[in-house]
KETIZA-723014 format. One record per residue: x, y, z of N, C-alpha, C, O, CB in turn; residue in one letter. Coordinates in steps of 0.1 Angstrom, whole numbers, plus 5000, padded with zeros to 4 digits. Glycine has a CB too. Layout:
N
XYZXYZXYZXYZXYZa;...
END
This chain:
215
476549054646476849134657478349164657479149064657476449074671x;478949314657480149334657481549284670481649344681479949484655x;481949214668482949194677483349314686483449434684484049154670x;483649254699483849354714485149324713485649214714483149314730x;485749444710487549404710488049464725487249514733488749504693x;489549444727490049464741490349574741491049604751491149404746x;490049684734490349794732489049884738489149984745490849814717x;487649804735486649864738486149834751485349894759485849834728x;486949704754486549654768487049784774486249854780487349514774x;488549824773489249874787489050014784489850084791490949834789x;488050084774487650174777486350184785486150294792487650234768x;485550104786484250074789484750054805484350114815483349944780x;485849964805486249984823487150124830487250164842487449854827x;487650184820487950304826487350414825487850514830488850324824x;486450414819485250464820484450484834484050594838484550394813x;484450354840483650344850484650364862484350354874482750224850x;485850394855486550394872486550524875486250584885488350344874x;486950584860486650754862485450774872485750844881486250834847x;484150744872483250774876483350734892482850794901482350724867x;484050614893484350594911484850744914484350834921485850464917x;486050724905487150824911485950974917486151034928488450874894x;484850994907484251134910483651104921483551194929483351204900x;482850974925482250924935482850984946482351064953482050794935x;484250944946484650914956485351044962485751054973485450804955x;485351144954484851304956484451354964484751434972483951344950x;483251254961481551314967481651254981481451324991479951254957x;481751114982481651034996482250975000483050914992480950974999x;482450945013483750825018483150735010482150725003483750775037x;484450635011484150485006483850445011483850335006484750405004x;483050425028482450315028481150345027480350265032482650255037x;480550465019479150495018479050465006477950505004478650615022x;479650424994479350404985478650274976479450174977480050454983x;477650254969476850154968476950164948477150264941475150164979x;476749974944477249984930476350094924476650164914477249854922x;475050104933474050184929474850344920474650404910473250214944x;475450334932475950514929476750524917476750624911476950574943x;477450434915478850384906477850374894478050444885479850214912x;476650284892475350254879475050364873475150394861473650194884x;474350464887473750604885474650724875474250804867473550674902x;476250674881477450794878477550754864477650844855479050804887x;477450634861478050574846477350554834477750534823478450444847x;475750594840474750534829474350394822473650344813475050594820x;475150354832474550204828473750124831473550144843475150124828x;472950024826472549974834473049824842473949764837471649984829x;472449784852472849724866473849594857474849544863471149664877x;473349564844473649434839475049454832475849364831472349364830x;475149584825476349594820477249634828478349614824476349674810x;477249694841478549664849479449564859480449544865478549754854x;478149504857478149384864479249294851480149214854476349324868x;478949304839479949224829481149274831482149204829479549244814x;481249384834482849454838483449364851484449294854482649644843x;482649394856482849384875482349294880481249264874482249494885x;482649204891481649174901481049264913479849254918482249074906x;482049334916481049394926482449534930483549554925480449254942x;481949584939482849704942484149674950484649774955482049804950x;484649574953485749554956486549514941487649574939485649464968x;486149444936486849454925487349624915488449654909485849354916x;485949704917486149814910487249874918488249924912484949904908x;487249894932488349954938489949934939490850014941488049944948x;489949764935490949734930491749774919493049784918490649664928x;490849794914491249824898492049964897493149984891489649844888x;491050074906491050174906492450244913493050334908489950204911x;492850184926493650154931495050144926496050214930493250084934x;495150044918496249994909496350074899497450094895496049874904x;495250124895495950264883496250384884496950454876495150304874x;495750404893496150534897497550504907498050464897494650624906x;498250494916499550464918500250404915499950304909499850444926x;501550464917503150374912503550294924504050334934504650484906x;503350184919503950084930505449954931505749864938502750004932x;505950044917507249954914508050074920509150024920507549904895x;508150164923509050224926509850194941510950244944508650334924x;509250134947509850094962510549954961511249914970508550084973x;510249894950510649784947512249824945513249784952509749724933x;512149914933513349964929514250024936515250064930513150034921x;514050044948514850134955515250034967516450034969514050274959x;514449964973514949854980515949774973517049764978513849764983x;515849714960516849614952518249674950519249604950516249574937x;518349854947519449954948520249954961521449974964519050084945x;519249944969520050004979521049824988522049814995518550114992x;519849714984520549574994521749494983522349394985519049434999x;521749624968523149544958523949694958524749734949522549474936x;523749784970525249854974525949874982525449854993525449944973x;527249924982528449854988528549945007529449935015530049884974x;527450015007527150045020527349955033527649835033526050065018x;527250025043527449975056526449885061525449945057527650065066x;526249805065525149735065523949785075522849745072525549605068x;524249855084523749885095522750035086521550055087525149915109x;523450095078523350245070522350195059521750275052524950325062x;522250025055521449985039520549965047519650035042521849845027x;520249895060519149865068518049995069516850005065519749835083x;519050095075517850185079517750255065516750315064518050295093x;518350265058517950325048516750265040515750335038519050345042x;516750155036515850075034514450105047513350145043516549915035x;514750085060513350115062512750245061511550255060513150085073x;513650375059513550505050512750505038511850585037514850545046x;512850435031512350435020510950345020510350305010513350405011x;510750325030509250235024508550345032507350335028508850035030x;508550425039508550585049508250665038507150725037510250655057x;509350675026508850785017508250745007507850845000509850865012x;507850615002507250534993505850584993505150604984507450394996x;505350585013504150595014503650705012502550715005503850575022x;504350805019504350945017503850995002502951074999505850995020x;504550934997504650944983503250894974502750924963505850844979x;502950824984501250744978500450814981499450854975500550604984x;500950834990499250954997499051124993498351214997499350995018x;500051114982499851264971498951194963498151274960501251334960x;498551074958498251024947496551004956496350984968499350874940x;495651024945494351004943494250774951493750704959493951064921x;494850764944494750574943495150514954494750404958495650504932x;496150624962497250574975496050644986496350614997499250654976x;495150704984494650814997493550664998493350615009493751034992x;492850624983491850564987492450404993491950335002490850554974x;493150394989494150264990494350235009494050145015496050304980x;494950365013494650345029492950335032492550235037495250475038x;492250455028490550415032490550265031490550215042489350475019x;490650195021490250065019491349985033490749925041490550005001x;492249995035492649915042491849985057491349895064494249915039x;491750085062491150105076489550015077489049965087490950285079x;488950015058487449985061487549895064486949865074486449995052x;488549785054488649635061489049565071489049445074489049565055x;489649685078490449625089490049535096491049485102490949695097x;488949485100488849395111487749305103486949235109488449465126x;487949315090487249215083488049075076488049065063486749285073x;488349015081489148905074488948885062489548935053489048785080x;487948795061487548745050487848835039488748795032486248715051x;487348945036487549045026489549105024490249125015486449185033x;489749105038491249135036492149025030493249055026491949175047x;491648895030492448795023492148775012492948725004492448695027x;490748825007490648854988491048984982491248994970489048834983x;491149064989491049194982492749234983493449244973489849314990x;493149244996494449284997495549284987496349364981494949235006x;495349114987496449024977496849104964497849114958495748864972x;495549144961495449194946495549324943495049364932494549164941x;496249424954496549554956498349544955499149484962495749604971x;498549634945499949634936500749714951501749654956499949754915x;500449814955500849854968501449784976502549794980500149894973x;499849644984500649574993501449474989501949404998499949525002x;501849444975502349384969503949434971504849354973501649394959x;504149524971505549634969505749604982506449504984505549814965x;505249654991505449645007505549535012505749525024504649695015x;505249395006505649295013506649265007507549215015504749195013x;507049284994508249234993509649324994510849284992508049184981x;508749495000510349545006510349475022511449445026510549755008x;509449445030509149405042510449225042511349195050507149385042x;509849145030510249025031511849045028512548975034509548915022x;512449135019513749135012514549195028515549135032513849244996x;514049335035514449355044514549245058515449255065513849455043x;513449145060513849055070515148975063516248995068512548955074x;515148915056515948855047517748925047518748865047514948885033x;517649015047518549095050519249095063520449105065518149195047x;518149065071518649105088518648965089519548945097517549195101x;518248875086518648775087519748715088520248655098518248745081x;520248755072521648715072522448745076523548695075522148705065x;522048905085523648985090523748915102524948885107523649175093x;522348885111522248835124523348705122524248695129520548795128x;522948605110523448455108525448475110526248405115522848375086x;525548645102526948645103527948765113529048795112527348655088x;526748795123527248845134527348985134527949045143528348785136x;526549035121526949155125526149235129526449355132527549205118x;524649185130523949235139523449125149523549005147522949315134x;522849195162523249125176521949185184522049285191524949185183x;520649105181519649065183519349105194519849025203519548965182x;518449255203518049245216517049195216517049155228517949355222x;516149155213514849085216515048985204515848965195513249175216x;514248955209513848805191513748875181513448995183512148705189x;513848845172513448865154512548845155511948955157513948775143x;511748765155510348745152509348855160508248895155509948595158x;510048885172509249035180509549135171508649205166509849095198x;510549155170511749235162510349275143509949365137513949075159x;510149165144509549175126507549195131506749265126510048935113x;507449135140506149215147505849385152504949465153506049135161x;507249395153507049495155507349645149507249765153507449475164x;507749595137508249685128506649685118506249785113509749625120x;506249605117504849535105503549635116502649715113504549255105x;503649605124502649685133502749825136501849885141502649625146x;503749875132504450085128504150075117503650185115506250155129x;504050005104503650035098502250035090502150105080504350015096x;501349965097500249935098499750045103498950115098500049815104x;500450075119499450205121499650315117498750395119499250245132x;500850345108500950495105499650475089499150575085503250555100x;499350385085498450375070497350395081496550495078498350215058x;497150345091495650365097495450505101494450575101495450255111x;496950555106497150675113496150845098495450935096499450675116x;497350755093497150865080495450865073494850965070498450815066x;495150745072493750745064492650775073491650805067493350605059x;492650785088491650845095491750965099490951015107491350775105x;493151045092492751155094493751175112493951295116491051145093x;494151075118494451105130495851165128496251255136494250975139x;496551135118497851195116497851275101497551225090499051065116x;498151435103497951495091498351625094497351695096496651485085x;499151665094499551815092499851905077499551835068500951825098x;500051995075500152065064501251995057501352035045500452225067x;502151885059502951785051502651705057502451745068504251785048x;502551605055502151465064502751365057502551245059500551435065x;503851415046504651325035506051305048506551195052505051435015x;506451455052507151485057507151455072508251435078507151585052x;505951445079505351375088506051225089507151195095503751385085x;505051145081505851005078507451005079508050955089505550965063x;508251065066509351065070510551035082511450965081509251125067x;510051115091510451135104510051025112510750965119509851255109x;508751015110508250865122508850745120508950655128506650815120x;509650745102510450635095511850635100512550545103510450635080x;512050745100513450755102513750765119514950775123514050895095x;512450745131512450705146512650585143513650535148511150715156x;511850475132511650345133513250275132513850185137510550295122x;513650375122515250325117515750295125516050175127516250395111x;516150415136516650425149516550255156517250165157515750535156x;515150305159514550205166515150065167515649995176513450195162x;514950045152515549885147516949845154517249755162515849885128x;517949965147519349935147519449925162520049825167520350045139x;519149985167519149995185518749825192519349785202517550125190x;517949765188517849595189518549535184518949425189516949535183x;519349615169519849495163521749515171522549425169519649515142x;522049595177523249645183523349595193522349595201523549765183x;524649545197525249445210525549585223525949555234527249345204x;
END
């Protein structure tokens, strides 16, 4: 029997993502069953199951290839090693995780990427296996963590000046951005730009922030 090299694997899996991808065309995600994913791919039940365990894994996958999720990385790390005003790196930084998203939700991988986060929303269990392993919320936690981190230290050296708590302060920034992905994936927020939409609601939040963080 001829050896299965990695070359044949990761066509055989992108293969079948292609085929989500058309699925997901056709129907919301949460109507979709591996059934449909078997039917689109020609396989049978046993060979995608060797790929996959089940459809959260395929979405994963799918997810992660289709968006760029180092780029917000990159732009947060530019902007907290320049020689800016601190108050101007702040909001600018929360600017950019604003256009980051914007930026996702052109992409096929970022549109489904919110679907998946509204489907799970009130599913725990599933949001602590699946999330983790989404290159997206990956980026966003760690512009989220570098940015507390930041306010941290300006608070520690006085140059910003705390109206409420930090900890309300970081609740309440994580929860704007939570709902503008919920906003956007149900459809409740969407105009003829809705990149440009975001934008704006990021650049209220900026506001917002510095306005707490000012004596």
């Amino acid at each position: 029997m001829p050896k299965v090299t990695d070359e044949y694997l990761t066509d055989k899996k992108n293969y079948i993502l292609e085929c989500t991808g058309e699925i997901l065309k056709e129907k919301p995600l949460y109507s979709i069953t591996m059934r449909d994913i078997i039917k689109k791919a020609g396989f049978s039940q046993g060979i995608i199951y060797h790929y996959y365990a089940g459809l959260d894994d395929i979405y994963v996958d799918y997810i992660n290839k289709n968006t760029t999720y180092d780029l917000l990385e990159q732009d947060i790390d530019t902007l907290l090693n320049s020689q800016r005003e601190e108050k101007e790196i702040l909001s600018e930084c929360i600017i950019a995780i604003g256009r980051y998203i914007g930026e996702l939700l052109k992409s096929v991988g970022g549109r489904t990427c919110f679907e998946l986060i509204v489907y799970y929303a009130y599913d725990l269990e599933k949001r602590a296996a699946v999330f983790p392993k989404l290159k997206f919320k990956q980026s966003l936690e760690y512009a989220q963590n570098k940015i507390v981190e930041y306010t941290m230290a300006n608070v520690e050296k006085g140059v910003f000046h705390p109206q409420i708590p930090v900890r309300s302060l970081i609740m309440f920034v994580s929860s704007f951005i939570d709902g503008i992905a919920q906003s956007t994936a149900t459809g409740v927020m969407g105009g003829d730009d809705i990149s440009e939409e975001i934008k704006v609601m990021f650049q209220i939040l900026a506001k917002a922030v510095l306005g707490y963080l000012e004596a």
